[in-house]
C-alpha positions as CSV (number, residue, x, y, z in Angstrom):
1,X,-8.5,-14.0,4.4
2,X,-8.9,-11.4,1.6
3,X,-6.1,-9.4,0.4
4,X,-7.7,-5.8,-0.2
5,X,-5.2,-3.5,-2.3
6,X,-5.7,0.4,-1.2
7,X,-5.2,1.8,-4.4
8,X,-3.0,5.3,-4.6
9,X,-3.5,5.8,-8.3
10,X,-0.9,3.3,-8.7
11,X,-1.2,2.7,-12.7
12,X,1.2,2.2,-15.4
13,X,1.8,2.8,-19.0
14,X,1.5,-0.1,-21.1
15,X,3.5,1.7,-24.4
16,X,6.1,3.5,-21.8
17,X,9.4,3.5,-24.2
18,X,12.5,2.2,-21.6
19,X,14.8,2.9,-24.6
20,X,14.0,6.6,-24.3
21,X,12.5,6.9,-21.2
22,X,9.2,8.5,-22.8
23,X,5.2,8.2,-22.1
24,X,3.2,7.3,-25.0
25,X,2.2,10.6,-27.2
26,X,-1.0,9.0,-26.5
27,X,-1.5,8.5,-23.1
28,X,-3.9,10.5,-20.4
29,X,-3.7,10.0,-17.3
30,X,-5.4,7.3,-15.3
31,X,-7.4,6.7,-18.2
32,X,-5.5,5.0,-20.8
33,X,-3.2,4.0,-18.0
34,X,-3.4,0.6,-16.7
35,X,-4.2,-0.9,-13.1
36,X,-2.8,-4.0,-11.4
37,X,-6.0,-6.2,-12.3
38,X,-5.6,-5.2,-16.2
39,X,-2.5,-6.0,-16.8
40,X,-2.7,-9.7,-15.0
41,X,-4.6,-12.4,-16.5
42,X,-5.8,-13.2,-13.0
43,X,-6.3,-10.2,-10.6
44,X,-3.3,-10.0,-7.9
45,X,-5.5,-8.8,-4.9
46,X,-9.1,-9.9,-3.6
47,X,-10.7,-6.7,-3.5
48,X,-9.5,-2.8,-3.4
49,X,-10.2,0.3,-1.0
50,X,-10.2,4.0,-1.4
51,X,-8.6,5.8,1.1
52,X,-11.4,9.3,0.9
53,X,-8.3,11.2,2.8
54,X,-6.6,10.8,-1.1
55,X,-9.4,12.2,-2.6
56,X,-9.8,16.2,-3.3
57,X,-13.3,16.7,-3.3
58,X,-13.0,20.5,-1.5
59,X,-14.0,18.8,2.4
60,X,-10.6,18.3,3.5
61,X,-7.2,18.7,1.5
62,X,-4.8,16.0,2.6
63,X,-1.1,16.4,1.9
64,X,-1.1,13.0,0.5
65,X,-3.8,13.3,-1.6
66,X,-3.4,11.4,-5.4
67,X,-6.9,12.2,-7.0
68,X,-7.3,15.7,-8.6
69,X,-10.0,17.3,-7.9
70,X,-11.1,16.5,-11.8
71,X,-10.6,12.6,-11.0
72,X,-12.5,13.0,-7.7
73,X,-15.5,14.7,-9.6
74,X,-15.3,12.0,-11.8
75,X,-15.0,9.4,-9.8
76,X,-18.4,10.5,-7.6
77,X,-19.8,10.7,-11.4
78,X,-19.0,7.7,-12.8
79,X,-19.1,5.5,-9.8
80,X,-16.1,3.7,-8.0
81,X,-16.1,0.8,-10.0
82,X,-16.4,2.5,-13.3
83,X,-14.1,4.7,-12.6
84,X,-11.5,2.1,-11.1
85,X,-12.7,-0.3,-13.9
86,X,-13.2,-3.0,-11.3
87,X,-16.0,-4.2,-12.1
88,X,-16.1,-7.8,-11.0
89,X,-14.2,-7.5,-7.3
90,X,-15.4,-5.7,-4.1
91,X,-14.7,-2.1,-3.3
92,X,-14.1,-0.9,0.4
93,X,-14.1,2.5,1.5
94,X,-12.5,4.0,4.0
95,X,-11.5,7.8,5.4
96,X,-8.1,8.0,5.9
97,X,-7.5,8.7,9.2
98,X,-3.9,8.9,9.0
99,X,-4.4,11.9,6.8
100,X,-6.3,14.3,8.9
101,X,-4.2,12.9,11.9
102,X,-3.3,16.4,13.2
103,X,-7.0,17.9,13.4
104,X,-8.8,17.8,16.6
105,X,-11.9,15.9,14.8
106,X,-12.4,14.4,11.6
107,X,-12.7,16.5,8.8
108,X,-16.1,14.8,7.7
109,X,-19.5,14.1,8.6
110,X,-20.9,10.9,9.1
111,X,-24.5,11.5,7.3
112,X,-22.2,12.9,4.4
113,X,-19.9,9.8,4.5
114,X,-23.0,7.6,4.3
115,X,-24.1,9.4,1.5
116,X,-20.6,9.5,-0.3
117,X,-20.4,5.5,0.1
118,X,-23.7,5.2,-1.0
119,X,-23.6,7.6,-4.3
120,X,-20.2,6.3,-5.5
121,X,-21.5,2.1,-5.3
122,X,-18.3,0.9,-2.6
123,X,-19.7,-2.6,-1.4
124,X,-18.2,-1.8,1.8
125,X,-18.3,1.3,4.0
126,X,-16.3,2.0,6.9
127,X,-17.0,4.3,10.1
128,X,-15.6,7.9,10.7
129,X,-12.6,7.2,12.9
130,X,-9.7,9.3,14.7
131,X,-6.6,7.6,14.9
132,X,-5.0,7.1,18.3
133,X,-1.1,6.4,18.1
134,X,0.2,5.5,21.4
135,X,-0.1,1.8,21.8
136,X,1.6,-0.2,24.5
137,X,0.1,-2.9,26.6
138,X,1.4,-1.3,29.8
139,X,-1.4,1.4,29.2
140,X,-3.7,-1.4,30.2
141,X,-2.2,-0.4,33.9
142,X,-3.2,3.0,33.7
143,X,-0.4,4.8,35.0
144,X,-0.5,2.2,38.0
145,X,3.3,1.5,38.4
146,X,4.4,4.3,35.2
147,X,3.2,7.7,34.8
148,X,4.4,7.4,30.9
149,X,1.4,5.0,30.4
150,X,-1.6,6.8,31.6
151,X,-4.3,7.3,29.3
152,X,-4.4,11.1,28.1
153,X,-7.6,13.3,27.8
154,X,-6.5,13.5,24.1
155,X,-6.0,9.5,23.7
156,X,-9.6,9.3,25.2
157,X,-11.1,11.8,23.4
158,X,-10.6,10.2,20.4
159,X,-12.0,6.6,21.3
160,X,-15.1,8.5,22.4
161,X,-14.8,9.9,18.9
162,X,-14.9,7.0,17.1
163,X,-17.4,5.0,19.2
164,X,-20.1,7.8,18.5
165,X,-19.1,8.4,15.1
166,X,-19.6,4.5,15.0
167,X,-23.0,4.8,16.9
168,X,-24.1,7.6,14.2
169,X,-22.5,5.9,11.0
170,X,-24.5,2.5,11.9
171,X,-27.8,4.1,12.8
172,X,-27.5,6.2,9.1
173,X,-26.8,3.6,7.4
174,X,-30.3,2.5,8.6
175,X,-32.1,5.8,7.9
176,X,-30.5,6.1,4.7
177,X,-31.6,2.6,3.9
178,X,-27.9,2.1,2.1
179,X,-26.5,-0.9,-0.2
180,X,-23.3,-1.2,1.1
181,X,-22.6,-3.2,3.9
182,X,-21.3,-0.7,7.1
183,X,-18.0,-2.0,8.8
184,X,-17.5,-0.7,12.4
185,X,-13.7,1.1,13.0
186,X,-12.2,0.6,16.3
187,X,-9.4,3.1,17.8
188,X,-7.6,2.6,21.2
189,X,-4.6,2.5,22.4
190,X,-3.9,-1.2,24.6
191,X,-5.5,-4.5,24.1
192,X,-8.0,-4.5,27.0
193,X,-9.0,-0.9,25.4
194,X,-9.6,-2.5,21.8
195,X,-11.7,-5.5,23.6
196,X,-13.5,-2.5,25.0
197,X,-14.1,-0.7,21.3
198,X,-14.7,-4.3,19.9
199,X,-17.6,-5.3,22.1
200,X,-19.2,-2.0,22.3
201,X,-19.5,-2.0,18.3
202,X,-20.2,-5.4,18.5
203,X,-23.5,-4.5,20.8
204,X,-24.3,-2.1,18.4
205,X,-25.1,-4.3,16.0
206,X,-21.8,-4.4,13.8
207,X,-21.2,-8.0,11.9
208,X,-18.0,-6.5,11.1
209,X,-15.4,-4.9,12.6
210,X,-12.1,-3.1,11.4
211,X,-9.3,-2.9,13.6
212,X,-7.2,0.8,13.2
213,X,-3.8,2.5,14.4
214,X,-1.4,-1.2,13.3
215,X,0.4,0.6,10.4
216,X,3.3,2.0,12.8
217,X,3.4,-1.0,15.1
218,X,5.2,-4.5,15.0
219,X,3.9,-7.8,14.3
220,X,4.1,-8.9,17.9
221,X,1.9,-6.2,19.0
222,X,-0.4,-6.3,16.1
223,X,-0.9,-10.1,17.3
224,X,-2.0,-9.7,20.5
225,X,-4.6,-6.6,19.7
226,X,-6.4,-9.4,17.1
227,X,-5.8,-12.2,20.0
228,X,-7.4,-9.5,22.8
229,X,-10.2,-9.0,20.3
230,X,-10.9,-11.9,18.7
231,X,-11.5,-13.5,22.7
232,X,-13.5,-10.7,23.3
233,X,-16.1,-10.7,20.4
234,X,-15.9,-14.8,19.2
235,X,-15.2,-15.9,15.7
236,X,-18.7,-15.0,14.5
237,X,-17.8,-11.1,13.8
238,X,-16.2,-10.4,10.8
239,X,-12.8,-8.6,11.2
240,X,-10.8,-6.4,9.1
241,X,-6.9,-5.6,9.3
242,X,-6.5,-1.3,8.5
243,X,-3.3,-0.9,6.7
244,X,-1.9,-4.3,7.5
245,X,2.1,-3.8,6.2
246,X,2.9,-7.5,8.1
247,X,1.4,-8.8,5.0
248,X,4.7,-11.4,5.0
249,X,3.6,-12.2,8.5
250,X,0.1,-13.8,7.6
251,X,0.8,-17.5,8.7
252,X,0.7,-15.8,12.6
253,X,-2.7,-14.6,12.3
254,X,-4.4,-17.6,10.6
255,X,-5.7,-18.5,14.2
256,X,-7.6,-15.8,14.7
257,X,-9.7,-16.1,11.0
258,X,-8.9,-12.8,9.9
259,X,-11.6,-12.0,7.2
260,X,-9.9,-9.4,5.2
261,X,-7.0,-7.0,5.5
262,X,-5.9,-4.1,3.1
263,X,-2.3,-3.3,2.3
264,X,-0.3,-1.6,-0.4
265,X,3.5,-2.8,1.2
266,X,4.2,-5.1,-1.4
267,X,3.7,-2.4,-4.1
268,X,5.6,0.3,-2.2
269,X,8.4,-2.2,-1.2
270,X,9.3,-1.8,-5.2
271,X,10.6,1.8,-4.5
272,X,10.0,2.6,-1.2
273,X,12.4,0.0,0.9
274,X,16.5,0.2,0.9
275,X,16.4,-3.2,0.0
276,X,13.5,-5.3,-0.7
277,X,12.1,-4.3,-4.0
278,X,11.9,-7.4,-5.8
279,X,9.6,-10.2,-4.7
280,X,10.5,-13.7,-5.8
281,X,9.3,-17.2,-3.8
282,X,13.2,-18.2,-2.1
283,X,13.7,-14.3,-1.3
284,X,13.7,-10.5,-1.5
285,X,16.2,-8.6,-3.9
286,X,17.4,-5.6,-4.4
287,X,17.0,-3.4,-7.8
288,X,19.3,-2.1,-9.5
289,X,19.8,1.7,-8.8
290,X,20.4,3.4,-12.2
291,X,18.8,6.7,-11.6
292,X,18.3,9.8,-15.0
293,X,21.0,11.8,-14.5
294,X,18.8,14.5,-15.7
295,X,16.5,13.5,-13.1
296,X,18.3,13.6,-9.9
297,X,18.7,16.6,-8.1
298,X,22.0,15.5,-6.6
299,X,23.8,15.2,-10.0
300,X,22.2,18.5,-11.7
301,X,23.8,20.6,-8.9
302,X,27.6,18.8,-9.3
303,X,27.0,19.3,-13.2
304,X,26.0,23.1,-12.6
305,X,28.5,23.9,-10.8
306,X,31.4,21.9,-12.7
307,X,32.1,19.4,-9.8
308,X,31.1,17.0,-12.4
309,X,31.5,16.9,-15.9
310,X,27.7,16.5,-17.4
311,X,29.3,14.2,-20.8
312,X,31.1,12.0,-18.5
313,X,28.1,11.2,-16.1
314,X,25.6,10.7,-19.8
315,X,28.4,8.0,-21.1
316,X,28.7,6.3,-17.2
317,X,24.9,6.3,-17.2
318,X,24.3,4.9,-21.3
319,X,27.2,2.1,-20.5
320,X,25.7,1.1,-17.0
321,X,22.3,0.8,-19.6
322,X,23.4,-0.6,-22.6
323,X,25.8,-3.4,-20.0
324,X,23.0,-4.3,-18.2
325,X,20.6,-4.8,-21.1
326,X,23.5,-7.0,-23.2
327,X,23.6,-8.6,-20.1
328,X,20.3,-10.2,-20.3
329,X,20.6,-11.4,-23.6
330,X,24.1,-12.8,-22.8
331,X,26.1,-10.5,-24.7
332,X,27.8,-9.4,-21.4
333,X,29.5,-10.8,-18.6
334,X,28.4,-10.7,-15.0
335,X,31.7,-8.9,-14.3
336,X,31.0,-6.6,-17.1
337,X,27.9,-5.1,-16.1
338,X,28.8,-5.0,-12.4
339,X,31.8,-2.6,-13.2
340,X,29.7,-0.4,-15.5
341,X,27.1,-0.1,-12.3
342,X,30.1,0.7,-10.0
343,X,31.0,3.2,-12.3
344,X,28.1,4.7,-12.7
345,X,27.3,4.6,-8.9
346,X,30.7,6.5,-8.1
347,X,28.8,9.3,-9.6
348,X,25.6,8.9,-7.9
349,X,26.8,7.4,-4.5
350,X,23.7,5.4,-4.0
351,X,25.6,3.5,-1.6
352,X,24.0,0.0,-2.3
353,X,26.3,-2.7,-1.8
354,X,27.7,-4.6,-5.1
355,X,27.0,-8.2,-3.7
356,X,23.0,-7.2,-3.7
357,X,23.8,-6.3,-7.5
358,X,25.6,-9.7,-7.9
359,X,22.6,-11.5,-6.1
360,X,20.0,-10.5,-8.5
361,X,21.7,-10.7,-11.6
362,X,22.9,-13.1,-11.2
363,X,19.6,-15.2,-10.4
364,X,18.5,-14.0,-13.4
365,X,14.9,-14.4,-11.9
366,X,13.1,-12.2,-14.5
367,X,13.5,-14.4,-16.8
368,X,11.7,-17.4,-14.7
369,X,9.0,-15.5,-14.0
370,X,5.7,-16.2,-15.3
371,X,4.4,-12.7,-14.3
372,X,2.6,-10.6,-17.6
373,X,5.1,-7.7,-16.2
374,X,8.5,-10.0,-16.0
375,X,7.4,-11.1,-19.4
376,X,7.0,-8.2,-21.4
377,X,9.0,-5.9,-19.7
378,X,12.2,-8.3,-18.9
379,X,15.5,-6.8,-17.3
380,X,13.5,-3.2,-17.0
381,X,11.6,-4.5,-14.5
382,X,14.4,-5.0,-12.1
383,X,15.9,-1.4,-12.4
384,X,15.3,1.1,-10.3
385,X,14.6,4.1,-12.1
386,X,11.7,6.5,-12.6
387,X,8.1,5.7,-11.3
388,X,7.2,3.8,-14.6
389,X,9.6,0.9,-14.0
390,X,9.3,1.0,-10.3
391,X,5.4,0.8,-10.8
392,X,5.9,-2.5,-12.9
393,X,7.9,-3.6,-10.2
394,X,5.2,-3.2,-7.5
395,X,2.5,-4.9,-9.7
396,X,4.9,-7.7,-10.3
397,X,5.4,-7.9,-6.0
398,X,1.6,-8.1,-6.1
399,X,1.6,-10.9,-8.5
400,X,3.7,-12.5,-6.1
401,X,2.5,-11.6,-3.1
402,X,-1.1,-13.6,-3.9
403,X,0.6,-16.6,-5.0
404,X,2.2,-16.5,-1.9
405,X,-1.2,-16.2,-0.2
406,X,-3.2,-18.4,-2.1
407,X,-0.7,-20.9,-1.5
408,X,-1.2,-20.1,2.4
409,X,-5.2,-20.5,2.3
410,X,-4.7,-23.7,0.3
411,X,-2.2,-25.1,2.7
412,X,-4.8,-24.1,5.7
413,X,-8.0,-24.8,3.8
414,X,-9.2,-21.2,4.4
415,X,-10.7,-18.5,2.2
């Protein structure tokens, strides 16, 4: 059960300055900045994948694109696991089907995707899918006993999409006499129609298969796709989990010998979720909102317009700072650095409840972790506040996150 990170350009800066909340003068982007598996001693994920819908390499311009088109060029230059400098793990592709969602068809070809798997060195390729987002088990019935469950010419236009794509990609592959090993994408919308997808890839020829379309569902229905498809095909086809965020949920699917699934929710979790940003082993906590006044858009319009005076909102944000850092050393009180975060959060109104405050300081967890992050970058890494921090905070929830599953294979005697 490999944990595959889909990387978003999520680096950091290694010299960031908290104290003055500055980059490096000698930083450049992505390449003196540093990813997850070189700032750990040990790398915090199995593997990583490329989403192409990030990528802006002139076929198809997502909206959440994170490469330039520079970084893209170079990246197709240099090789994915150059450019990455992942040298020593495995590198899955993938399209990004959530990212071209709205479009009738996929955005790219599948003798071009071949190639573009091929030419940039992932070790695994995946087919040219079209998500489907209506999933229910009562579509199994067809619009039998419920109108609001039968299949739509759009819902089966794009399985037929993705089975011929997946036809095409696997008989390229061939032709093009590739490296890297193809993996078979699935689309449908109930879990007879996944069996269906499964074994027809399965037929094909496909030794391993990646299940689409779980990102927006729940854990229950998640389960009993992999439990409708893992009847259907046996346990001798591989299977991979598409943007798996039950990643907490793991021990449930350990009967069904999941080989690999790719997340990035512990990472986002860090700045992303209300309230579980920071990973430890008993629970989840919440950081510690102290946003740059000069950074939220909020405060500059109450400054602008004198609803707020700017010099009071600079000395409530430098206490709330300089309270919470004596804190750590024990210069300050508990108490102490609670009231200069209420005071501070009077001004911002980020709303978060003080007892979520109280819970993290006062485990004072940051300092008992072993993590390279927790170490060097102590009480910062707990506070919410620009990308930098909250970055640090996501590689320290992936640090977590594969002790947690290490642990899990250990205790199962899986791999």
């Amino acid at each position: 059960m490999k944990f595959i990170f889909a990387d978003a350009q999520d680096t950091i800066d290694l010299d960031y300055n908290f104290l003055t909340d500055e980059f490096s003068p000698k930083r450049v982007i992505q390449r003196t900045d540093k990813y997850p598996h070189e700032v750990f001693s040990k790398k915090p994920y199995d593997g990583m994948l490329i989403s192409r819908g990030l990528l802006d390499d002139g076929v198809y311009k997502s909206t959440s694109r994170a490469y330039s088109m520079a970084q893209t060029q170079r990246l197709k230059m240099e090789g994915v696991k150059r450019f990455l400098r992942y040298y020593d793990g495995e590198v899955f592709g993938d399209n990004g089907a959530f990212s071209y969602h709205k479009l009738d068809e996929p955005p790219y070809k599948v003798a071009e995707t071949v190639f573009y798997y091929e030419d940039c060195g992932f070790d695994y390729g995946m087919s040219v899918d079209h998500i489907i987002f209506e999933y229910d088990k009562r579509f199994d019935t067809d619009g039998d006993f419920d109108d609001n469950y039968k299949v739509t010419e759009k819902m089966q236009k794009r399985y037929d999409i993705t089975i011929t794509n997946a036809r095409e990609f696997l008989n390229e592959c061939e032709k093009q006499k590739v490296e890297f090993h193809p993996i078979g994408v699935i689309q449908a919308w109930s879990p007879n129609s996944m069996k269906k997808a499964a074994r027809e890839l399965v037929d094909m020829g496909y030794d391993y298969i990646a299940i689409g379309g779980m990102v927006p569902l729940d854990v229950n229905s998640c389960e009993e796709i992999v439990k409708a498809v893992r009847e259907e095909i046996g346990f001798g086809i591989r299977i991979h989990l598409l943007g798996f965020a039950k990643a907490k949920q793991l021990e449930r699917f350990i009967p069904y010998k999941i080989t690999s699934f790719d997340s990035t929710s512990p990472l986002i979790k860090a700045f992303k979720d209300k309230t579980n940003n920071y990973f430890t082993p008993e629970k989840f906590y919440t950081a510690v909102r102290i946003p740059s006044s000069d950074g939220t858009a909020t405060l500059k319009r109450k400054t602008s317009s004198g609803d707020v005076n700017r010099k009071k909102v600079l000395s409530l944000e430098k206490n709330a700072l300089d309270t919470i850092r004596a804190y750590d050393k024990d210069k300050a009180t508990l108490e102490e650095t609670l009231e200069a975060l209420q005071n501070y959060e009077s001004i911002i109104k980020d709303k978060v409840p003080i007892d979520r405050y109280r819970d993290i300081l006062s485990s004072k967890y940051w300092q008992k972790c072993q993590c390279e992050v927790c170490k060097s970058a102590k009480i910062e890494t707990i506070i919410f506040r620009n990308s930098n921090r909250n970055r640090r905070r996501g590689f320290h929830n992936l640090w977590q996150f594969q002790r947690e599953l290490e642990a899990l294979r250990e205790a199962h005697n899986i791999c």
